[in-house]
N, C-alpha and C positions, 0 to 999 in steps of 0.2 A: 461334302457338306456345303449347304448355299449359305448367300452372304448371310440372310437371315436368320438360318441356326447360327451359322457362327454367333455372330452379335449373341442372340440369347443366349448363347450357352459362355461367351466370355463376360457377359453384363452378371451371370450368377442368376440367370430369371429362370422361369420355367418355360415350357413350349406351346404356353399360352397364345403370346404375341403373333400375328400373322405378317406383320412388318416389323425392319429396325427403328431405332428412333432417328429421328433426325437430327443433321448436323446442330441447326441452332437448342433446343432440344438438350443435347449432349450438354454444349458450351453451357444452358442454365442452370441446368441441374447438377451439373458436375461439382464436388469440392475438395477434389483430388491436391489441386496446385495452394491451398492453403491449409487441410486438415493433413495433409503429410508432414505435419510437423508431431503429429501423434503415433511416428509410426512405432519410436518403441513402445512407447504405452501400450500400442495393441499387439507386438511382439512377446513384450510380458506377459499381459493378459492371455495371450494364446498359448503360452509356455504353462502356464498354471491351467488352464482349459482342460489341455492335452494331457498332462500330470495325472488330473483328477478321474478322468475318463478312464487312464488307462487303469487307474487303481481300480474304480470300479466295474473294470472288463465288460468296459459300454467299445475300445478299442484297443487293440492287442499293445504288447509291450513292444513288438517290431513297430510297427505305427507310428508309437511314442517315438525310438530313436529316429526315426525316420522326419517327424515331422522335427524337432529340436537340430537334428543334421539341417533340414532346410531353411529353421529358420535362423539358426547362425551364419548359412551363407549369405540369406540374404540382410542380414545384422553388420556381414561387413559389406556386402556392396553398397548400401544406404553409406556405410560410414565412410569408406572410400567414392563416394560420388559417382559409383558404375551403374546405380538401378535405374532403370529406365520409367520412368511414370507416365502413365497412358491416361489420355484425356476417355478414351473408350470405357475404361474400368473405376470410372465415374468417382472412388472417393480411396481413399488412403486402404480402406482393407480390403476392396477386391482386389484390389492391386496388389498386396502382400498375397494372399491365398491363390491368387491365379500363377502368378512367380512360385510361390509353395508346390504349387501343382505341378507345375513344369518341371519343377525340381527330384521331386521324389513321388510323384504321380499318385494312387489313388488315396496313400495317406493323407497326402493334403487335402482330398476333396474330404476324408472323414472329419479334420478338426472342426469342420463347420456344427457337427452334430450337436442338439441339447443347444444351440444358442442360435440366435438371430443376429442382424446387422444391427437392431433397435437395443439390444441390452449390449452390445459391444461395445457400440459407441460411446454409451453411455457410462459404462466403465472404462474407457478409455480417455475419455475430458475428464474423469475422476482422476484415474490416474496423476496423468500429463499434471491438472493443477495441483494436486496435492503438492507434487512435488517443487510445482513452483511459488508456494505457498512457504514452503521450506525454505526457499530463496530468498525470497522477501521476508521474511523474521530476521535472515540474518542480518538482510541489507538492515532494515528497522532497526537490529541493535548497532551498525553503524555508523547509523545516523545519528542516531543518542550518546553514541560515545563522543561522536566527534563534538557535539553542543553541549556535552557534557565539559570538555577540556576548556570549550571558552569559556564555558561559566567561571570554572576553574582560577581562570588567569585575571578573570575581571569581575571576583569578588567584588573588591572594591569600589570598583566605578560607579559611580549615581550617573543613572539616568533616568531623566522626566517620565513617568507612568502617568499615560493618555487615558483619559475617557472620554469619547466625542473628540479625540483626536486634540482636546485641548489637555495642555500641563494641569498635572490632577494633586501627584505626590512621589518626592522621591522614592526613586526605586535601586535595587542592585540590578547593574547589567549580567549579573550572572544570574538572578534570579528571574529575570526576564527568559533568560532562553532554558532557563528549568522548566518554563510553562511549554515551552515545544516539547522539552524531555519528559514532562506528563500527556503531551496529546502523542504523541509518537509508543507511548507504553503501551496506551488505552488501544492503538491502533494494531499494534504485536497480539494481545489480549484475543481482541476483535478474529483476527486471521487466525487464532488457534482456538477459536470456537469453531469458525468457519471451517475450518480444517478436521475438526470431529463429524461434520456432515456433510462435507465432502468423503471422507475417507469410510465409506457404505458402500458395500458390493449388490452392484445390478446385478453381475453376469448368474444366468441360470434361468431368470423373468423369460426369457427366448422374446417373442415378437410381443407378445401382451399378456401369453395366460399361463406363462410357465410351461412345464415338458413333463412328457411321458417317460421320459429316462431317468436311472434312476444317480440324479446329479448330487454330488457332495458339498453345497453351495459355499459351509463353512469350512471345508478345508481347502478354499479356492480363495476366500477371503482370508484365513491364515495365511496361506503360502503368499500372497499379495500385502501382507501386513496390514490389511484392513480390519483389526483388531482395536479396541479398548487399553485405557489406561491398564487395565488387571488381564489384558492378552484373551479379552473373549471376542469372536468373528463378529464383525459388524456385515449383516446383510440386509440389504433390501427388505421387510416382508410382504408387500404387495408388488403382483407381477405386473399390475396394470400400471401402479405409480412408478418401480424401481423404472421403466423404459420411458415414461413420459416427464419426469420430474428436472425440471432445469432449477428449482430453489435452491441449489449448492452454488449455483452460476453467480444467479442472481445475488443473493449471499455477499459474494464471492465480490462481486462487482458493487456492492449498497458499501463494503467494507474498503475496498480499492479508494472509492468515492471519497468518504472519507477523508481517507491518508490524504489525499490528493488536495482537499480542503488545506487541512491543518498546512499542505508543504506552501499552499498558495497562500495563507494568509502571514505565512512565515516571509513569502515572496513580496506579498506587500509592504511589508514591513522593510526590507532589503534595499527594494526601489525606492522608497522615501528616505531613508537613512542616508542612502548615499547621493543623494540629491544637495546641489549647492547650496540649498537652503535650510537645509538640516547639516549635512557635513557629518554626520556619527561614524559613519564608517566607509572604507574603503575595502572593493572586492578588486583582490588580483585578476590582474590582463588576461589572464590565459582563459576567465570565466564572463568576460567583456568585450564588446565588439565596439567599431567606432562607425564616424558616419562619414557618407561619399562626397557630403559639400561643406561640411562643419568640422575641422581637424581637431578643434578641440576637448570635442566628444568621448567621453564611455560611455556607451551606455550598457546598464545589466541585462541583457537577454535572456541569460539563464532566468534569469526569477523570472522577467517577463512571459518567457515564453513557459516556463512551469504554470504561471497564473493562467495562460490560453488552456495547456491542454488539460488544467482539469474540467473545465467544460467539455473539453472530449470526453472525458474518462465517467464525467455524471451523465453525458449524452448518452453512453453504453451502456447506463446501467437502466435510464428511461428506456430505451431500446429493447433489452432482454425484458422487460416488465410487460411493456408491448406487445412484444410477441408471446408471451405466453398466456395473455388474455382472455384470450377467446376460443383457445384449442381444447377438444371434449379431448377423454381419453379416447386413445393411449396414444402413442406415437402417433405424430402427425411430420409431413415432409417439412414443414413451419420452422422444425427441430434444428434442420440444418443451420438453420443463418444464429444461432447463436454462438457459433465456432470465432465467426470473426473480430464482433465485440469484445467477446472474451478475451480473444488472441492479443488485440492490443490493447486491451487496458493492465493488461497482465506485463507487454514489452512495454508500456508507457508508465509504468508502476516503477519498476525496476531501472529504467534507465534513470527516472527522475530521483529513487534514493539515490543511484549511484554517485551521481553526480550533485547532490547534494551533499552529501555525506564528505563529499574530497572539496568541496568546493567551501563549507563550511569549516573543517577540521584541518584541510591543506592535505598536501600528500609529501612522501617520501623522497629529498632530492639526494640522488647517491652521490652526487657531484659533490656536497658540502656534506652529506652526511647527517643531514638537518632537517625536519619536516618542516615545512614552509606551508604558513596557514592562507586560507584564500579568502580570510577577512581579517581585515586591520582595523580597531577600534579606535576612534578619536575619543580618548577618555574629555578633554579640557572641553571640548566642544557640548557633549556630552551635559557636563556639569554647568556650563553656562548656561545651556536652553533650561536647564531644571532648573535656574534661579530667575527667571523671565517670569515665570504664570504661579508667581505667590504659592508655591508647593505646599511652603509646612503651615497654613492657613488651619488646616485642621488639627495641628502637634497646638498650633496656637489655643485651640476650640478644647482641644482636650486637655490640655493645660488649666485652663479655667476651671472646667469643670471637676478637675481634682482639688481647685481652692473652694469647691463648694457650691458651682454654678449650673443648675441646669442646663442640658447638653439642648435645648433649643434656645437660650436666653446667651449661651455661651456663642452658639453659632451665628447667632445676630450680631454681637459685639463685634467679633472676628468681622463680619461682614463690615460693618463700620469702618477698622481699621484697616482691611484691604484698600477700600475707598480712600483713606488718609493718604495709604501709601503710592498708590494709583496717581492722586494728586500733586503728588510731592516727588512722584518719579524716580522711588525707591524701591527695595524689598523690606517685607517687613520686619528681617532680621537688621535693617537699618532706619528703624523711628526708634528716636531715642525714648529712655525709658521715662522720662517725662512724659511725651504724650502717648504710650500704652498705655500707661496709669490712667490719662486721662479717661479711657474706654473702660475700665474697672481698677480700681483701687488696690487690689491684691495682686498684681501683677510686680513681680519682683525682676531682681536682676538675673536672676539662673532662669529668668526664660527666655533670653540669648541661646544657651542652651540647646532648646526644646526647637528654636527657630532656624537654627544651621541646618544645612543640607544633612551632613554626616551624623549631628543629631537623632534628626526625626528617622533616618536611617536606621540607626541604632535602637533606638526604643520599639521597634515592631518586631520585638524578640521571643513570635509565639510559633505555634507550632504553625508552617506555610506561609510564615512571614518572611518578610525581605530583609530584615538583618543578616549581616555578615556571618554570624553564630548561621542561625538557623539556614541561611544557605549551604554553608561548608558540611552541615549534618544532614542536609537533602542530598547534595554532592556526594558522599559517603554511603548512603540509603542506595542512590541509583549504583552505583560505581559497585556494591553487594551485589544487589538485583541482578547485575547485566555479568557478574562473573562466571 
């Protein structure tokens, strides 16, 4: 055999080609060294293939053991770290089928039959994310749990609630990180949408127009569990879209994005908080780095550097949008470069709940026997910025407007006596009721009251409000939810 056959005939091509390809060539086309991460996915996939083939005596039931004997061997050399991966055999599945072949010789070259490399693959990244899609829900629930437990513990706490970054109204610091515990829900939601169209069987589409064999599409997509809520085969029905459709990716990645949002605007929050000039909290050392000429330094990295890579993470998903642009059908080579994106927005997903999740909730020391949280609240600190920017200004507004004042006549007043208090270099739970009065006449002594921190607190006792009630019964709602 010349070098030339060879090549062709281990590239999986026909005896088209009158030369091999070339060295540089190989190295670009190649995506052997990062789509091997899907080799069970197409292990599986090939094991439901060969199943359904053989049922329907497209290959015999010798075949069938034949090719399952081969691909359990090579199921454990991948997992034992003995398989050898050839830059030659250009991407993760010739690689398995060439090894298949070697193994149990012409059975391996049958499972090709009824499918192409274009509807493999593409049930193969179905695969692979489905399952890591799994992953990430549970990381999601988590994370929710672990912001769940702070909320938890600092019911209580008033802290300033920002608009424009200025002191607006008190707030519960547990109600505050209930508001992650509803973007992180909506984000679990999101991923098991995504997950019902991801979870659609290509394989059977072959190259773009479907096959002449006579394939079992939906008991390949059962044996695969690509099934409906009520267990009916989810398959592809067009053979030109099931091989070219990367919208599960994409999907996949507009959802990631997201998540990736809400951890970074959680981040921002984190970096300010524990800044000297806020002081609200403090994150344990272990999630903190210091600096090489300032000894006195922590600074948060984690949140920092979460805030960088979701700009990765929406990069990837500009990216996959990009590339699918402008490609006609069906399958185009274009196809390939969406493995990588994906790859890490998927490992840049997961490492970021992980670590959030322990970094936020603490984790387990068996030393003390103790979970040891990796956020420390300064409640006192807390409650003092929330008496700096005239908070219950509107408990004041609505006050009035219960003695009978128009809620724009009431909100002028208040304005007024902001200005008093602004003057006189107090809060306005400290102008005496003398001159409240002086700003309207109705204005009694139980609006002390209405003007504490823990007050105005208390009175937003509706349903999504920041009362302690109605926290502890959000708490209770999630805390169901996530059982």
């Amino acid at each position: 055999m010349s070098q030339n056959q060879f090549d062709k005939k281990s590239q999986g091509w026909s005896a088209l080609f009158s030369e091999p390809m070339s060295d540089l060539v190989k190295r670009y086309t190649s995506s052997v060294f990062f789509d091997k991460r899907l080799w069970q996915a197409d292990i599986t996939g090939s094991l439901a293939h060969a199943e359904m083939l053989a049922t329907q005596g497209i290959i015999s039931r010798q075949d069938l053991a034949d090719i399952e004997r081969g691909l359990a061997q090579i199921t454990a050399d991948i997992e034992a770290g003995a398989f050898e991966w050839k830059l030659d055999l250009e991407d993760v599945h010739l690689n398995i089928e060439a090894r298949l072949t070697q193994l149990v010789g012409d059975a391996g070259k049958r499972l090709h039959t009824g499918r192409s490399r274009n509807d493999q693959v593409a049930t193969d990244v179905r695969l692979w994310l489905r399952g890591e899609i799994d992953l990430i829900n549970t990381l999601l629930i988590d994370l929710q749990t672990s912001l769940l437990e702070v909320a938890e513990k600092h019911v209580e706490v008033i802290l300033p609630g920002f608009t424009h970054l200025q002191v607006a109204q008190p707030i519960s610091f547990g109600h505050h990180m209930l508001a992650y515990v509803e973007m992180f829900s909506r984000d679990a939601e999101r991923m098991a949408e995504v997950r019902q169209r991801v979870n659609r069987l290509p394989l059977g589409a072959a190259a773009l127009a479907g096959t002449s064999y006579p394939l079992d599409r939906e008991r390949v997509a059962k044996t695969l569990g690509m099934v409906d809520a009520t267990g009916q085969p989810q398959v592809c029905q067009n053979s030109l879209d099931a091989v070219s459709d990367r919208d599960f990716a994409i999907e996949f990645a507009a959802a990631a994005s997201l998540c990736m949002v809400h951890i970074s605007r959680l981040s921002e929050e984190l970096i300010i908080w524990m800044s000297q000039n806020f002081g609200f909290i403090k994150i344990a050392d272990r999630f903190t780095t210091g600096s090489s000429i300032m000894p006195q330094k922590k600074n948060p990295d984690v949140p920092e550097l979460a805030r960088g890579k979701t700009g990765r993470v929406v990069g990837h998903l500009m990216g996959l949008i990009t590339l699918m642009k402008g490609q006609p059908l069906a399958y185009n080579k274009d196809n390939q470069e969406d493995k990588e994106p994906l790859f890490d927005t998927v490992d840049t997903l997961k490492d970021t709940l992980r670590i959030f999740s322990e970094m936020v909730g603490g984790q387990f020391n068996p030393a003390t026997g103790q979970k040891e949280g990796g956020i420390s609240v300064n409640a006192e600190a807390m409650e003092r910025a929330a008496l700096k920017g005239y908070a219950t200004a509107t408990d004041l507004a609505d006050y009035l407007v219960k003695k009978g004042l128009p809620f724009r006549d009431a909100h002028e007043t208040v304005a007024h006596a902001v200005k008093a208090a602004v003057t006189h270099q107090v809060d306005l739970s400290e102008l005496p009721l003398a001159v409240l009065q002086e700003f309207n006449p109705t204005i009694e002594k139980d609006v002390f009251d209405v003007l504490s921190l823990r007050g105005s607190l208390n009175t937003r006792n509706v349903l999504g409000g920041t009362a302690p009630r109605q926290v502890r019964l959000q708490i209770a709602r999630h805390r169901q939810r996530l059982a």
